[in-house]
N, C-alpha and C positions, 0 to 999 in steps of 0.2 A: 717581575712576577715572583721568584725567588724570595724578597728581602720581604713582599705583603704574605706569604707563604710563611715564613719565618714566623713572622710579628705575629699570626693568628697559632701557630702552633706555641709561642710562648708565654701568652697568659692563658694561665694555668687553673684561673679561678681561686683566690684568697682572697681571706678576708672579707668578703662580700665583696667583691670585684666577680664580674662572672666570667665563666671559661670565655675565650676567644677575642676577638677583636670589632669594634665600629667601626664601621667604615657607609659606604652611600653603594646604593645600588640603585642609576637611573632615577638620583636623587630623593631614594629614601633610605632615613639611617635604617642599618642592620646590624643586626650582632651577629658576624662570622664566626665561627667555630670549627668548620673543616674545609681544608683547602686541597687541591693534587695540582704538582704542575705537571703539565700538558707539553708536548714536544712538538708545535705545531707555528705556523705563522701565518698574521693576518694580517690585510694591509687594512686596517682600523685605527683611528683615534683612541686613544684610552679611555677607559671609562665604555666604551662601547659592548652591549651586551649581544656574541654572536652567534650564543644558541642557548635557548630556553626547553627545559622540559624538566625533569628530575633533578637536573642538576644548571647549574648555567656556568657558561662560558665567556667570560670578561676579557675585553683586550688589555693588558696591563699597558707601561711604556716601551718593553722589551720584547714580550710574547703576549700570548693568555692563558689564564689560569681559571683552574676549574673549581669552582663555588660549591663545596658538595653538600654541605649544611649550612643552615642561616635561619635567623627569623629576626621579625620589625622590633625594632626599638621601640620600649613605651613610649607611647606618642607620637609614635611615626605612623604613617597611613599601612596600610597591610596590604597594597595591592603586588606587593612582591611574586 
């Protein structure tokens, strides 16, 4: 959770590169932008999404970490 925590607070946005990080949520790309980790444990696969409302809760490989901003990749479906 840590190391996808990292990756999304270091792009920065240059160049036309935009703030944050790609990654898939429940298999649609997203542009991450704000992450918090979370001090908790699930017995979940990764990738697993295990709470949805304002913010969402992903099981990473380690823990899970808390998705606080995001929106669809151009061309990605938007049912996020």
């Amino acid at each position: 959770a840590r190391e996808i925590h990292n990756q999304v607070r270091s792009w920065i946005g240059v160049r036309g590169v935009p703030e944050g990080a790609i990654g898939e949520i429940e298999g649609v790309p997203a542009l991450i932008t704000r992450t918090r980790l979370v001090d908790e444990s699930a017995p979940a696969p990764p990738g697993t999404v295990l709470h949805r409302g304002e913010t969402l809760l992903v099981q990473c490989a380690d823990s899970p970490l808390e998705i606080v901003r995001w929106q669809p990749v151009e061309g990605g479906e938007s049912a996020l």
